[in-house]
C-alpha positions in Angstrom: 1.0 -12.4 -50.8 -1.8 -14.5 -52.3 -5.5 -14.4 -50.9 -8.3 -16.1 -49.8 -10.4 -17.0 -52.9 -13.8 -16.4 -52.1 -15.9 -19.3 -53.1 -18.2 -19.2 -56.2 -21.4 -18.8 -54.9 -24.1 -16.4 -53.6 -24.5 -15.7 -49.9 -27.9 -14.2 -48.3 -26.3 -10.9 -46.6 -28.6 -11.3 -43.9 -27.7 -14.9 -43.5 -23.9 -13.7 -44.0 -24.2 -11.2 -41.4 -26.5 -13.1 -38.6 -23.5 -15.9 -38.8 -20.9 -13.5 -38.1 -22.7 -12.1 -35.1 -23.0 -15.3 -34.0 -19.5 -16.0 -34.1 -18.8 -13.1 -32.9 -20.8 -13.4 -29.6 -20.1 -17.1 -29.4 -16.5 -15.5 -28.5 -17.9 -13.0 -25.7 -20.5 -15.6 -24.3 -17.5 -17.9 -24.3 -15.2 -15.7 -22.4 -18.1 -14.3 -19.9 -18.3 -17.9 -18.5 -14.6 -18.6 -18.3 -14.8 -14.7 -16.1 -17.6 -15.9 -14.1 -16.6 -19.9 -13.5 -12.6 -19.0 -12.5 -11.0 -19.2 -9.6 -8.0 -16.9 -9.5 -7.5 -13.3 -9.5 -5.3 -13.6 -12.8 -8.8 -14.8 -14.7 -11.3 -13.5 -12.6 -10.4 -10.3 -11.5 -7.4 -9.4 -13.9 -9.2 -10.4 -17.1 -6.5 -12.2 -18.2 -7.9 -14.7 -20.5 -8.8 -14.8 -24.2 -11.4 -16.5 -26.6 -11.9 -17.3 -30.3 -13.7 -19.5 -32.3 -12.2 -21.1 -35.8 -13.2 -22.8 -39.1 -12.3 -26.3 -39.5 -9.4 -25.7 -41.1 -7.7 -24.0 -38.1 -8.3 -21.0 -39.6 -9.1 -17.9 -36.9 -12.6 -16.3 -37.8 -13.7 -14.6 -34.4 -12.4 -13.1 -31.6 -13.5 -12.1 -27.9 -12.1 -8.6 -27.2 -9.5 -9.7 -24.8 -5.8 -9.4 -24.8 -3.6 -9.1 -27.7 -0.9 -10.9 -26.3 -3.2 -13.9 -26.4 -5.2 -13.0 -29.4 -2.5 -12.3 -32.0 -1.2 -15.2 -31.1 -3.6 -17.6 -31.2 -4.4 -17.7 -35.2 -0.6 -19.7 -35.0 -0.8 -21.0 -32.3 -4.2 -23.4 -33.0 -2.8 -24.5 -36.4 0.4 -25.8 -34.3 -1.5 -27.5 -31.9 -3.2 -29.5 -34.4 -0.4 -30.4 -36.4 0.0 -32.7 -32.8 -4.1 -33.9 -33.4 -5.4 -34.1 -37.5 -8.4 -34.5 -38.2 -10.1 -37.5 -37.1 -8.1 -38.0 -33.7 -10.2 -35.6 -31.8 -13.9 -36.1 -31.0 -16.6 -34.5 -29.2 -16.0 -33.2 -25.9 -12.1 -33.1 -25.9 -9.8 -31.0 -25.3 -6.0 -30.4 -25.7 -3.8 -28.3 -23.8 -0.4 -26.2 -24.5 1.9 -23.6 -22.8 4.9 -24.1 -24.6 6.2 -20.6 -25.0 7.7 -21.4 -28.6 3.9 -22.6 -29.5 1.6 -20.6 -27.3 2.1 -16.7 -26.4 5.8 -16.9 -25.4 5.3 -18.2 -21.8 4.7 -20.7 -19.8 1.9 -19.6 -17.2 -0.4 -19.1 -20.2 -2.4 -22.1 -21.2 -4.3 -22.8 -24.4 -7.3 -25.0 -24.6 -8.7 -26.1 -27.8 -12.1 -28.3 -28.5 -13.0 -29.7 -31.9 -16.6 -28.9 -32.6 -18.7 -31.8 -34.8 -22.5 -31.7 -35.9 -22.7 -35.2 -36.8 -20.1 -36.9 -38.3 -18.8 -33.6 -39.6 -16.1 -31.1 -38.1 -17.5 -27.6 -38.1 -14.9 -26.3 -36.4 -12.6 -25.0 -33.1 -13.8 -23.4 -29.7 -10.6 -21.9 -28.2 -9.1 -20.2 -25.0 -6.2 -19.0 -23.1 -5.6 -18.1 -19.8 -3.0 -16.9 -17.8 -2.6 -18.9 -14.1 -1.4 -17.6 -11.1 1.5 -20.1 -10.9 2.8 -23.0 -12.6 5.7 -23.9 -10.5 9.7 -22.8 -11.1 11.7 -20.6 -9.0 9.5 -18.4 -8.0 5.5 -17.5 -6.7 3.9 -16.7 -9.9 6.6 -18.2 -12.7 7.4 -14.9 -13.7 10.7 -14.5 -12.2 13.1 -12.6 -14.3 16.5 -12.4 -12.2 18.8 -16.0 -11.7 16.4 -17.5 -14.6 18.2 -18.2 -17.9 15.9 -21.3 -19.7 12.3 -22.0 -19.7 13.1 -25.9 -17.8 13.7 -23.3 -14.6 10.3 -21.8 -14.7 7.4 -23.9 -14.4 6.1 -27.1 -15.4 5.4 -27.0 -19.2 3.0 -29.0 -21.8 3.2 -29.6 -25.3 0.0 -29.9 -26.9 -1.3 -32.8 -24.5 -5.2 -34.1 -24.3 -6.1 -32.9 -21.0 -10.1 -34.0 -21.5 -11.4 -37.0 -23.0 -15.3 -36.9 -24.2 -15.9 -34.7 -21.6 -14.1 -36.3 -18.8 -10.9 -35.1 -17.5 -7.6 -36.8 -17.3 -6.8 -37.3 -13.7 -3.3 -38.5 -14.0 -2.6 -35.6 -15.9 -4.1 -33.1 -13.3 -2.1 -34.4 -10.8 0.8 -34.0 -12.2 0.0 -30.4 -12.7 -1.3 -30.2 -9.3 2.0 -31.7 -7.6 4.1 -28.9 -9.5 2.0 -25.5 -8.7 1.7 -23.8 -5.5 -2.0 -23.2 -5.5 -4.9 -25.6 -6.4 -6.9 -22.4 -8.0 -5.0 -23.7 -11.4 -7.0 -26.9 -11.1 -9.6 -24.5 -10.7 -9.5 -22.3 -13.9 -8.5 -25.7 -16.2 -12.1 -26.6 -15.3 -13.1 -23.1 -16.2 -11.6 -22.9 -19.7 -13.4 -26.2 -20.3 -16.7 -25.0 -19.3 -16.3 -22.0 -21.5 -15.2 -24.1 -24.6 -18.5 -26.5 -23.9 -20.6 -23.3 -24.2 -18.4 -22.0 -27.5 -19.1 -25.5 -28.7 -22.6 -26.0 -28.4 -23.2 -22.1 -29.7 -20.9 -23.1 -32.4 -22.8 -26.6 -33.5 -26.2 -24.1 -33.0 -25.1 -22.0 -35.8 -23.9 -25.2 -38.1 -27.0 -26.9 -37.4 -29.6 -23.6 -38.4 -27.9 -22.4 -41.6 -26.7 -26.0 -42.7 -22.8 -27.2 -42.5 -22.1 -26.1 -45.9 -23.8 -22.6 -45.7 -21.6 -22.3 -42.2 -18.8 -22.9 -44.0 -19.0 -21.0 -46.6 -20.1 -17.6 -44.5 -16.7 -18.8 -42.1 -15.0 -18.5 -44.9 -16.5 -15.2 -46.5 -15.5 -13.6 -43.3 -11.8 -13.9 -44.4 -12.6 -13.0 -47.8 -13.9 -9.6 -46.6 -11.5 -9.1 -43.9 -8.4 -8.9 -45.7 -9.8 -7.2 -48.7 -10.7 -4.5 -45.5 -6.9 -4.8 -44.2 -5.8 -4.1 -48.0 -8.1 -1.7 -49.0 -6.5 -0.1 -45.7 -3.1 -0.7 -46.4 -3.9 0.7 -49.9 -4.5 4.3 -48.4 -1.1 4.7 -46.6 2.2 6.1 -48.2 4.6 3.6 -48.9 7.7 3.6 -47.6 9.7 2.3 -44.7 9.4 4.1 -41.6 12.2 3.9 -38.6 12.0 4.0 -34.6 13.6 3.3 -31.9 13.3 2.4 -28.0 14.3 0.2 -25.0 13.7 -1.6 -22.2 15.5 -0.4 -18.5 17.4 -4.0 -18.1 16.6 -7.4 -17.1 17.5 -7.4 -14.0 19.6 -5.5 -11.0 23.4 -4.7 -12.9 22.7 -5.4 -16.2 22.0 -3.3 -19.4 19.5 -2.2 -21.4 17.4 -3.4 -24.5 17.5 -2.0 -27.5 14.6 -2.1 -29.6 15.0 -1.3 -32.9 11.8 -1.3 -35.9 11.6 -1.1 -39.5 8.2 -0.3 -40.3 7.4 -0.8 -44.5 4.0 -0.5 -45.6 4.2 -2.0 -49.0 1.6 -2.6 -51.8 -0.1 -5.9 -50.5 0.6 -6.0 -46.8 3.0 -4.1 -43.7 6.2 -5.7 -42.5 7.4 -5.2 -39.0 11.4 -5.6 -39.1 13.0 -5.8 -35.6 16.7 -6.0 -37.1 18.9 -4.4 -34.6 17.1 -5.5 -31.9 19.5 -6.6 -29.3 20.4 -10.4 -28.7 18.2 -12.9 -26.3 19.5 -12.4 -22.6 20.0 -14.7 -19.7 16.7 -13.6 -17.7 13.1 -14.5 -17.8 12.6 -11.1 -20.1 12.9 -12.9 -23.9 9.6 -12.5 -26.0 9.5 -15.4 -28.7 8.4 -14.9 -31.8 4.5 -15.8 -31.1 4.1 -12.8 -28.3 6.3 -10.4 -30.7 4.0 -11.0 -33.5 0.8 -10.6 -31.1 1.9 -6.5 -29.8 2.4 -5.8 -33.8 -0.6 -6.8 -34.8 -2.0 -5.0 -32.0 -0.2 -1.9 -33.2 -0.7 -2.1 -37.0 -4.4 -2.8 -36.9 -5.2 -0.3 -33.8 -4.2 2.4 -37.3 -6.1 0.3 -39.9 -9.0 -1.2 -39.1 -9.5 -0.3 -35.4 -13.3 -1.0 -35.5 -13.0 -4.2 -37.3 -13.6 -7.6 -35.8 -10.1 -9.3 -36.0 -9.3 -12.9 -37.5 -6.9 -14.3 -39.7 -7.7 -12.5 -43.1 -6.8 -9.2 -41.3 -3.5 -11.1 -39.4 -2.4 -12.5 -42.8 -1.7 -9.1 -44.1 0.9 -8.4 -41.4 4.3 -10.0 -41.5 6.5 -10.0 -38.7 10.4 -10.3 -38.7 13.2 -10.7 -36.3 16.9 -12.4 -36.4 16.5 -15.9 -34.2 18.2 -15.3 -31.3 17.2 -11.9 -30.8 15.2 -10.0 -27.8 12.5 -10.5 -29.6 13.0 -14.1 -31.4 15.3 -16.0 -28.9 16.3 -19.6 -29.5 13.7 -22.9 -27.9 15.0 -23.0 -24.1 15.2 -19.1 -23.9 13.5 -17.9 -20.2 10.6 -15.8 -20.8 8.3 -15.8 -17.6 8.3 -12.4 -17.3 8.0 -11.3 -20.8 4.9 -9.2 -20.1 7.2 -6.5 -19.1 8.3 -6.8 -22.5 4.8 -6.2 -24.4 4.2 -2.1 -24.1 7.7 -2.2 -25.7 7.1 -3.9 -28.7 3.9 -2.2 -29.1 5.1 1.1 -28.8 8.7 1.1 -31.1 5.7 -0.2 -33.6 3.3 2.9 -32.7 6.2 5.2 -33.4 6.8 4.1 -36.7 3.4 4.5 -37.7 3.3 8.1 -35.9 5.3 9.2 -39.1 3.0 7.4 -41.4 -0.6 8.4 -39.7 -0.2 10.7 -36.3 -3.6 12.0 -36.2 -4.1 7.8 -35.4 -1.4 7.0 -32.7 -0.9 7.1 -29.0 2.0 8.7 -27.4 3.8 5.9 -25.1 1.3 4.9 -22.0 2.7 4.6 -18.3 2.4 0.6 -18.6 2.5 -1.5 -15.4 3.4 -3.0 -12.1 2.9 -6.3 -11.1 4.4 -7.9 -8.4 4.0 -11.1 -6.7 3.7 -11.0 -3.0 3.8 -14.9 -1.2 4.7 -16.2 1.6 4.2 -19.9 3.5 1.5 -19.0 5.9 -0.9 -16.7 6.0 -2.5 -15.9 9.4 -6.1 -15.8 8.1 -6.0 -19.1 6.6 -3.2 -21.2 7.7 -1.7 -21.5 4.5 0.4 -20.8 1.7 -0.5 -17.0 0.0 0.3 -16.4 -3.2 -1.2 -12.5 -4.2 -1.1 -11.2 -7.9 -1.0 -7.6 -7.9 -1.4 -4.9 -10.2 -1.0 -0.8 -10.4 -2.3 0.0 -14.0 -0.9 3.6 -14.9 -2.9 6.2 -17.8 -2.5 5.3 -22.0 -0.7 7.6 -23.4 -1.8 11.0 -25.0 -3.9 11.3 -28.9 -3.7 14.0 -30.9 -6.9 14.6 -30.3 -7.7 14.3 -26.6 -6.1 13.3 -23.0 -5.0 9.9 -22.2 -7.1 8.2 -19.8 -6.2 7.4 -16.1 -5.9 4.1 -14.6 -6.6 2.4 -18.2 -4.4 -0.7 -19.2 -2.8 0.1 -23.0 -2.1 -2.2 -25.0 -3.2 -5.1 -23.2 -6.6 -5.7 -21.5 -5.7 -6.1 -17.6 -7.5 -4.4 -14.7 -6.8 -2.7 -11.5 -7.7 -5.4 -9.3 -10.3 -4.3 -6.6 -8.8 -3.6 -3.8 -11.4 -5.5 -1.2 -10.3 -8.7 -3.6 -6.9 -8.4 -3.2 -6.8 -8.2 0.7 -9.6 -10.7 0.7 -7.6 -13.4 -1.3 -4.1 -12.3 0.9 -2.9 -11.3 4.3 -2.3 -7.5 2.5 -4.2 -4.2 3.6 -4.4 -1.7 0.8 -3.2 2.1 2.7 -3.6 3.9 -0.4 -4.8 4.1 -4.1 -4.4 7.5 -5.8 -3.0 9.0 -8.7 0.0 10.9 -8.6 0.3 15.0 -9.7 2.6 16.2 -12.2 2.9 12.4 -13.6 1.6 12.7 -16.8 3.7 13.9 -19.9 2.2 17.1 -20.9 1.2 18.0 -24.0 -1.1 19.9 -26.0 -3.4 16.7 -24.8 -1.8 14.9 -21.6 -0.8 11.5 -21.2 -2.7 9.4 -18.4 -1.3 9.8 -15.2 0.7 7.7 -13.1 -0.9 5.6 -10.5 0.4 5.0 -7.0 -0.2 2.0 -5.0 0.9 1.0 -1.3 0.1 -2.4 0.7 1.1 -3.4 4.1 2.1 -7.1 4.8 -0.1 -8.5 7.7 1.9 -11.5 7.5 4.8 -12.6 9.8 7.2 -13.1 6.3 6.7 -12.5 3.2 8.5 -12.1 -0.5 7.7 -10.0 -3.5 9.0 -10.7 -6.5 8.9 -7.0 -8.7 8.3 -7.1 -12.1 7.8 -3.5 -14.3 9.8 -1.4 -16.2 10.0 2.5 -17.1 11.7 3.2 -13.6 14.6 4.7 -16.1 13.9 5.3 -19.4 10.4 7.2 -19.3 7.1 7.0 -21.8 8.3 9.4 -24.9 6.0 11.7 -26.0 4.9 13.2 -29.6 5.1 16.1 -31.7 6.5 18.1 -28.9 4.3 16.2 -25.9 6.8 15.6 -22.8 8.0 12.4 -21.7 5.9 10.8 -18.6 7.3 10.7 -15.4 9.6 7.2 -14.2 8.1 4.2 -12.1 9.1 3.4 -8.9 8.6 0.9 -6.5 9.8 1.9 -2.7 9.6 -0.2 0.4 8.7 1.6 3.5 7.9 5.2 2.0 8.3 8.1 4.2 10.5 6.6 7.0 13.8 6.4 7.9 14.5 2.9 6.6 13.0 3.8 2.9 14.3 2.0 0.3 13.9 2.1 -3.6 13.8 -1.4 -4.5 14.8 -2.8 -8.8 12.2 -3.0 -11.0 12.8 -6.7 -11.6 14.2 -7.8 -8.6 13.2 -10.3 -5.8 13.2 -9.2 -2.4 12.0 -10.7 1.1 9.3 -8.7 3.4 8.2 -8.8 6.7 5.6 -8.0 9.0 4.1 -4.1 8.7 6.5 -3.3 5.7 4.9 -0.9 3.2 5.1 -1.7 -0.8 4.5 1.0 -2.5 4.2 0.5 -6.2 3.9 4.0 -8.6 3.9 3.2 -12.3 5.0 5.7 -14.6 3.5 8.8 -16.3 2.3 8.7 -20.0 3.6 10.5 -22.9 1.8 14.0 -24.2 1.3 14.7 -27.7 1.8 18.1 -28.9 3.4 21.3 -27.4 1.9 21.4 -23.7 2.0 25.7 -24.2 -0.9 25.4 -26.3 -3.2 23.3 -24.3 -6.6 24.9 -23.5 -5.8 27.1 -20.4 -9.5 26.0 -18.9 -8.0 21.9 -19.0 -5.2 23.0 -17.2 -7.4 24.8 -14.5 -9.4 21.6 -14.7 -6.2 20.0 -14.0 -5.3 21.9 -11.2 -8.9 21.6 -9.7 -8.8 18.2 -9.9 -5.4 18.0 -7.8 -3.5 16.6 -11.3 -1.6 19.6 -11.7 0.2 21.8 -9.8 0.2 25.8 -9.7 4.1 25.8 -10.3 3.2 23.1 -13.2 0.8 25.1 -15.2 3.1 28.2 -15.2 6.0 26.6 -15.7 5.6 24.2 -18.1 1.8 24.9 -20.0 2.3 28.7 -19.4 -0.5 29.2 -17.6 -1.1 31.8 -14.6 -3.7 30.2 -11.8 -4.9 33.0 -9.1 -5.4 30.9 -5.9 -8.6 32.6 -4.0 -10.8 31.6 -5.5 -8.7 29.0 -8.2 -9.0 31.0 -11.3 -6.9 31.8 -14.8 -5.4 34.8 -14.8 -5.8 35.9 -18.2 -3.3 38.8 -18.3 -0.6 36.7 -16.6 -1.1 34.1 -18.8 -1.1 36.1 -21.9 1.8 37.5 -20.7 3.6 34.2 -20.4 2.6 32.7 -23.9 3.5 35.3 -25.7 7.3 35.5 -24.1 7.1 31.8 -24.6 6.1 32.5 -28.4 9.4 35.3 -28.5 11.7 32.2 -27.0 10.7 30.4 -29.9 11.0 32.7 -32.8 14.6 33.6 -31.4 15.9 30.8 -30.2 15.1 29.6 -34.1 16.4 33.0 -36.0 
């Protein structure tokens, strides 16, 4: 692999390190405004936006800590985009536009904006965004429709890279279109957003160039490469070589159909690590198909989570990291492939890549987290406002199990979303949230536990409705590590607890009505390590905490809990590790 050459000259480290803090918050300040100035729930509430500032080459130097399906993509992506607008067609205060899944991050209701920066004459370099909208028009409420969809032309209105604003003005005629093909304005809404938050990346950008000089600016930019992937191979340097093998899947795509093999090769080799999805089943027929951009994106993610977890990502750490995949795979499909719904898709890829690297450094991984549900519920008229709903909703589950400590509940892994606030959700829909709670027994247990699963159940105060599901894990359930037990499965049932209950697909659409009851229960996360040598005072934590069950601690972490008051009982409990211990020594004489 060759490198970055660092240039032949002297930089002032404190100089050096002022610009990259600069860049650095340039990246936070950037996406702070886009949170603050949105109008969805996706943006606002969801966090499902990214930032990043780059050189004038195109070249990634700092990112906002957002999402890595964004982030990972959008060192490619940028240099794609302008390969559409060279140097010297842009100017001050304009901005181009993309969702193309084969450019962007693999689908179409995420869109990029990108802004030249100048201090003069001269380009200094990029302010850049992404954000995912609520809807872009196709099939279905939200364009992330995976049954009945089989090419991208069926899911939503699409843009190459397109100027959407002109020295600061928008283009109507383009906006229009965009508005005639979406079911809410609120993506009108959030274009305007990601402008204003590349205007403030801009002018904190041209800030920097202006202090320290263009050339200076330049120089430090490109420094920060230097140093980053000598970091990444310095890293890469410490861990055996070799090529390291793991396997998982995904449940289906869709009500009938089979399920997804992932396959990974994982090689760490001298100069850099190469992810290998060979054997990774072919592209399907259903909005499921992660393209290259949004594969690439959960590897990184992965691989860098082990090296350089602390370090600010950019494209000298990315270049070290080569991704591979046979076109017309899962994870590669051909241009056309449907891929709305490829979310679903992302703890997958992250997670064949996390077991690999188990076998290369497990006191560093994460057993496999619960992931996520997120359903669209819409309907044509809502009885609070008059009009068409459209609600984005979300039940985040635990990350999975360390080898060093519990998995946390109600955390996103390994992208960035949020539980959306209940009050927001039934503000911005005719839906009443009945419960939010976390459900016992859920987590995979372990030495240390994976997070637990998360239940979530909303009534429809609408006349009709529709939800269109989207999740996974409702079969095949979050593994655990080094003897940590598998997470519980997902489920979503309509009408819980009554007579007409009903389990519905994970993937599948389905129409509601008036007073029906969604409940939405993600899965459990994986444990790591054998759950009968947990610390018998976390598992009475547990179990005073309403996590764990009585039956659950003796049964599975051998561990004997008196009831009045809730106590260990230490002889019990000795008693029941140590014929546990016997089990083991004979079942392996």
């Amino acid at each position: 692999m060759s490198s970055i050459e660092p240039l032949d000259t002297t930089i002032d480290p404190v100089t050096f390190s002022v610009v990259w803090g600069g860049l650095l918050s340039t990246a936070a300040e950037m996406g702070s405004t886009l949170l603050r100035t949105a109008y969805s729930m996706t943006v606002r509430e969801g966090s499902d936006f990214s930032t990043g500032v780059f050189d004038a080459e195109g070249n990634m130097v700092a990112q906002g800590d957002y999402s890595p399906g964004h982030l990972g993509s959008m060192a490619f992506t940028v240099r794609q985009m302008l390969d559409y607008y060279p140097v010297g067609s842009l100017g001050p205060g304009d901005a181009v536009i993309c969702n193309d899944p084969t450019i962007g991050s693999g689908h179409l209701p995420d869109f990029f904006m990108v802004t030249p920066v100048y201090l003069g004459e001269r380009l200094v370099g990029y302010a850049v965004n992404i954000a995912h909208h609520i809807d872009v028009g196709g099939s279905a409420p939200g364009s992330e429709e995976v049954v009945g969809v089989r090419e991208t032309c069926q899911e939503g209105i699409r843009f190459l890279p397109t100027l959407l604003f002109k020295n600061g003005e928008p283009n109507r005629e383009i906006l229009r279109i965009i508005e005639a093909n979406v079911r809410v304005k609120d993506v009108i809404g959030d274009l305007h957003a990601q402008f204003a938050a590349n205007m403030v990346g801009a002018n904190r950008i041209r800030a920097l160039a202006e202090q320290y000089g263009p050339e200076q600016f330049a120089t430090c930019m490109r420094q920060i490469l230097v140093q980053s992937q000598e970091a990444m191979l310095a890293a890469i340097d410490e861990l055996p070589k070799g090529t390291y093998h793991f396997s998982d899947k995904l449940d289906d795509v869709g009500p009938g159909t089979e399920p997804v093999h992932m396959q990974m090769a994982l090689t760490i080799a001298e100069d850099r690590i190469i992810c290998d999805f060979e054997g990774t089943g072919p592209q399907r027929e259903a909005g499921m198909n992660a393209y290259m951009q949004y594969t690439r994106s959960y590897c990184i993610a992965a691989v860098k989570s082990v090296t350089l977890p602390r370090a600010p990502q950019n494209f000298g750490i990315i270049r070290c990291i080569e991704i591979r995949a046979p076109q017309g795979s899962f994870v590669n499909p051909k241009p056309g492939a449907a891929s709305g719904a490829r979310a679903v898709t992302a703890n997958r890829i992250y997670e064949v890549v996390m077991g690999a690297l188990a076998q290369v450094v497990p006191d560093r991984v994460i057993s496999a987290s619960s992931g996520f549900c997120n359903p669209k519920v819409s309907g044509s008229v809502s009885p609070f406002t008059g009009k068409p709903f459209l609600a984005w909703m979300s039940a985040v589950g635990g990350v999975g199990a360390h080898r060093h400590r519990d998995g946390q509940e109600a955390t996103t892994s390994p992208t960035n979303g949020t539980n959306t606030p209940v009050e927001v959700q039934e503000m911005n829909a005719p839906v009443f949230i009945e419960r939010m709670e976390l459900i016992p027994d859920s987590a995979g247990a372990g030495r240390f536990r994976g997070g637990m699963a998360l239940r979530k159940d909303l009534r429809l105060v609408a006349d009709i409705g529709l939800v269109t599901n989207l999740g996974d894990r409702y079969e095949n359930q979050p593994y655990g590590l080094e003897g940590g037990l598998s997470g519980t499965c997902a489920a979503t049932v309509l009408n819980p607890d009554t007579p007409g209950e009903r389990y519905l697909h994970s993937k599948g659409t389905y129409a509601l009505k008036k007073g029906d009851v969604l409940s939405m229960r993600t899965a459990g996360a994986g444990g790591f390590g054998d759950p009968k040598l947990r610390d018998p005072a976390r598992v009475l934590s547990d179990v005073r905490a309403g996590l764990v069950s009585i039956e659950a601690a003796r049964d599975i972490y051998a561990v004997a809990i008196r009831t009045a008051p809730l106590a260990i009982d230490e002889a019990a409990t000795a008693m029941l590790r140590s014929a546990t211990a016997r089990g083991v020594l004979e079942q392996a004489s």
